[in-house]
N, C-alpha and C positions, 0 to 999 in steps of 0.2 A: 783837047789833049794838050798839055805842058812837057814839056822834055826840062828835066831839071840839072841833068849833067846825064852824060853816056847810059846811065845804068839804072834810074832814077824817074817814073813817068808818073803822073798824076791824069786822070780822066773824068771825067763826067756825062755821062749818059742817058739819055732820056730816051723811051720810047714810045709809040701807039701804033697798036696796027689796027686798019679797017677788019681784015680776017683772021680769022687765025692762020699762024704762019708760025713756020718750021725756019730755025737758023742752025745754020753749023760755023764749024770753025776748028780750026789748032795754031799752035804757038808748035814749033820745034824747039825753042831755047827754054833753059833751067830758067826760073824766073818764081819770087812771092810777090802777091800778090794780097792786098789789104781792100777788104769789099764792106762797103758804108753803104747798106738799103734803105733809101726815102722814103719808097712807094711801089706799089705792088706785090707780086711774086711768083717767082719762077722755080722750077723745078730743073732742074738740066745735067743732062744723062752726060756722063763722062766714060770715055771707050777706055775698056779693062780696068775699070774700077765697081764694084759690088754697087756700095749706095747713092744713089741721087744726092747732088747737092740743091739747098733750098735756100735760094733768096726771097727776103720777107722783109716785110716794113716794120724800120726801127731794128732789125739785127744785123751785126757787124759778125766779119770771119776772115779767115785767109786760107789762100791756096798754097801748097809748096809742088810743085811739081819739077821737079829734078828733072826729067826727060823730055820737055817739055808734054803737050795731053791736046787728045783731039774731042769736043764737044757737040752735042746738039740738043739743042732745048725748042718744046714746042710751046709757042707763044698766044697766051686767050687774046680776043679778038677786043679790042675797044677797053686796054687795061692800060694806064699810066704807068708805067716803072721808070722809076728814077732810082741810077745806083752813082757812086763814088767809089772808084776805083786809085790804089799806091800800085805801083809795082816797081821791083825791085831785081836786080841780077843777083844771082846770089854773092859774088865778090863786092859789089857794093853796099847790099846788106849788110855784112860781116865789119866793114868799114865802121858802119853809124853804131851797132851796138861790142863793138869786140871790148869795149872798158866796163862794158857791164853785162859780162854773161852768165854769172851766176846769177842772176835774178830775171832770167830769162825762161818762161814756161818751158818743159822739156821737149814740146815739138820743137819749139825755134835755138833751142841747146844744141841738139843736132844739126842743125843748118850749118850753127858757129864753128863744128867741130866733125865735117866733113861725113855725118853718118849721116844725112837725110833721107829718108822713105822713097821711092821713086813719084810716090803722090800720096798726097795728105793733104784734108780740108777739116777745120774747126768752124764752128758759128759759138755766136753767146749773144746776150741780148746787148742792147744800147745800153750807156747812162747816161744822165743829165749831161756830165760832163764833155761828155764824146756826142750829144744833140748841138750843144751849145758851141761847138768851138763847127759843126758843122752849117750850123745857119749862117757863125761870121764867114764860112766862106763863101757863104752862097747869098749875102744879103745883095738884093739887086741894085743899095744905093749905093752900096760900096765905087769910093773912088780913089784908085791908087798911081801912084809916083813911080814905086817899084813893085808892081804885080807879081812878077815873077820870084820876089825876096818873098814876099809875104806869103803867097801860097806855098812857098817850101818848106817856112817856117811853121804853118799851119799844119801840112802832110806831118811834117816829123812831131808835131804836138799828138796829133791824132794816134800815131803808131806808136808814142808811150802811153797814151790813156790803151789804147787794145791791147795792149800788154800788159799791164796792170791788172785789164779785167781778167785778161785769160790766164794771169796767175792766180787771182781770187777766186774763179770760179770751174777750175779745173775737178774739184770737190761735185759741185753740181753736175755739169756735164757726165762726168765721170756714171754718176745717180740716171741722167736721160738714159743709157743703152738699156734700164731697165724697161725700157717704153718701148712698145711692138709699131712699128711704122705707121700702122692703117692706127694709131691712140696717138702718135704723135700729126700726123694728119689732122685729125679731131682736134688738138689742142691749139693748133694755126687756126683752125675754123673758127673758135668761141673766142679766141683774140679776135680775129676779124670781124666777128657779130659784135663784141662791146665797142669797136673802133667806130661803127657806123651810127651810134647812138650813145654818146659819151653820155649827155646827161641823165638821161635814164635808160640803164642797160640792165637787162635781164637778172634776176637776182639770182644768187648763187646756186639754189636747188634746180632753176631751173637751166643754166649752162653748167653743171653735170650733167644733167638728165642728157641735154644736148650733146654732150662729147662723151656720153654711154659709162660715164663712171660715177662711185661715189664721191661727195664733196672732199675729201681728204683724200683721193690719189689728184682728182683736179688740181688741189692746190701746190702737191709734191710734182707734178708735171711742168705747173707754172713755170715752182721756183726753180728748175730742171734745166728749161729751156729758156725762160726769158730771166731768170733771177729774181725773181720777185713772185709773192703769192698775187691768186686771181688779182683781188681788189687792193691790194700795191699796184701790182700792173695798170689797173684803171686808175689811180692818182697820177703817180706817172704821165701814163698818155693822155688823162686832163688838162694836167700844169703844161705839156709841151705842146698840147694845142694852142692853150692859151698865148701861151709865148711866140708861138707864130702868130698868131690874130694880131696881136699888143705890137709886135715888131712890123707886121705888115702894115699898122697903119686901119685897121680894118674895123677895131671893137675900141672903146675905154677900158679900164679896168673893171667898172662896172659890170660892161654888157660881155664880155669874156666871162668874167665871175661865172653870172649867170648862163651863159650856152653853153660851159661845159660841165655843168649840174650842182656849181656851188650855191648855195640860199645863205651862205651868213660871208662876205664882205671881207671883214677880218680872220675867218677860217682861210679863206682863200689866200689873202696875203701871206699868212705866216706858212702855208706851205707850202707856198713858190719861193718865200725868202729861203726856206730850210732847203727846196730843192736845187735852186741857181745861184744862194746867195747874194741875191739883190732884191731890193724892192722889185712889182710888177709897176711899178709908173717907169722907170728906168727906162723901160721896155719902148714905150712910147716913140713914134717919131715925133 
């Protein structure tokens, strides 16, 4: 955890449990909070609020909770979860964005303008942009003079790219309440079936059949929750495999190419250049 000034905290989270296991928790203080999921996912019941909030991998969201909010989330046993956590006091909040709040999603309008919800959570999916400025924070070879400059300035990149999206896709979201919980359930599962097998994942007819719908509410579900249809979503979480592999040091360009199911070389190149804007040799240590 980083303390960046009074009102201002940055975190990073990792956990495994041997069993499964039950956490609870509350915050008494008003506080947002900005949540960046690596890895896993959690479900976690929030006292006097109707729906479950759901961390997943590769979706970004924030919490507003005015009063502060007391939690308990029951945890599967021998599950990696890795999250990235901002959080904010509301008066400090209001600081970083008060010169730009008209172009501020209408949950975070109200923050600026003293009407806030007692509790509100959004989710929406990652983009390239918001994977990429989170690996520079998390690259293990990273060696810094001013640590504590850089990851501030990094936290505050990140909360204008999730703002941005949560304007763009306020549309979409909007479209998911038409999804009955136990179908959106279903649609985190057939993300998770194609994650396990980038290069050859199920073909279309058959993850409908798996998430109990026809291929055309599938793909309005996709673009719903993660922003992208099925097989956009699987380019996506291609190219960003890749890009961990190529940064880790672990694949050439070559053998990334191929493990996460490209067959032609220069397909591959031109749609990491179109997704990161850089060559994939760049990538390279």
């Amino acid at each position: 955890m980083i303390k960046f000034r009074p009102g201002m905290t940055l975190s990073f989270q990792r956990r495994r449990f041997k069993h499964r296991t039950k956490l609870y928790g509350q915050s008494n203080k008003a506080f947002i909070g900005f949540h960046f999921c690596l890895s896993g996912f959690d479900r976690t019941k929030v006292n006097g609020v109707g729906n479950d909030l759901q961390f997943c991998r590769d979706n970004n969201g924030l919490i507003i909770a005015k009063n502060g909010w007391q939690w308990q989330v029951e945890v599967p046993a021998e599950q990696n979860f890795s999250i990235v956590s901002i959080g904010f006091t509301f008066k400090d909040f209001k600081k970083i964005v008060c010169d730009r709040t008209q172009r501020l999603p209408s949950v975070l309008q109200c923050v600026c303008e003293d009407k806030a919800p007692g509790f509100e959570s959004v989710t929406m999916p990652s983009t390239p942009q918001i994977r990429l400025v989170l690996a520079q924070m998390l690259d293990p070879s990273l060696v810094l003079s001013h640590r504590k400059l850089y990851f501030e300035a990094k936290s505050l990149e990140l909360i204008d790219l999730i703002i941005d999206s949560l304007s763009h896709t306020s549309h979409d979201k909007r479209s998911a309440r038409h999804f009955q919980s136990s179908e959106i359930d279903r649609l985190y599962h057939v993300r998770e079936v194609m994650l396990k097998d980038l290069a050859n994942p199920p073909n279309l007819y058959d993850l409908a059949k798996l998430a109990g719908m026809n291929h055309c509410k599938l793909n309005r579900g996709f673009k719903a929750l993660f922003g992208n249809t099925v097989f956009g979503c699987l380019r996506e979480m291609r190219l960003e495999t890749a890009r961990q592999l190529l940064t880790a040091g672990r694949m050439n360009v070559t053998e990334a190419s191929c493990f996460v199911g490209y067959s032609c070389l220069s397909h591959f190149s031109n749609a990491f250049k179109e997704q990161y804007k850089i060559n994939p040799r760049e990538c390279l240590k």
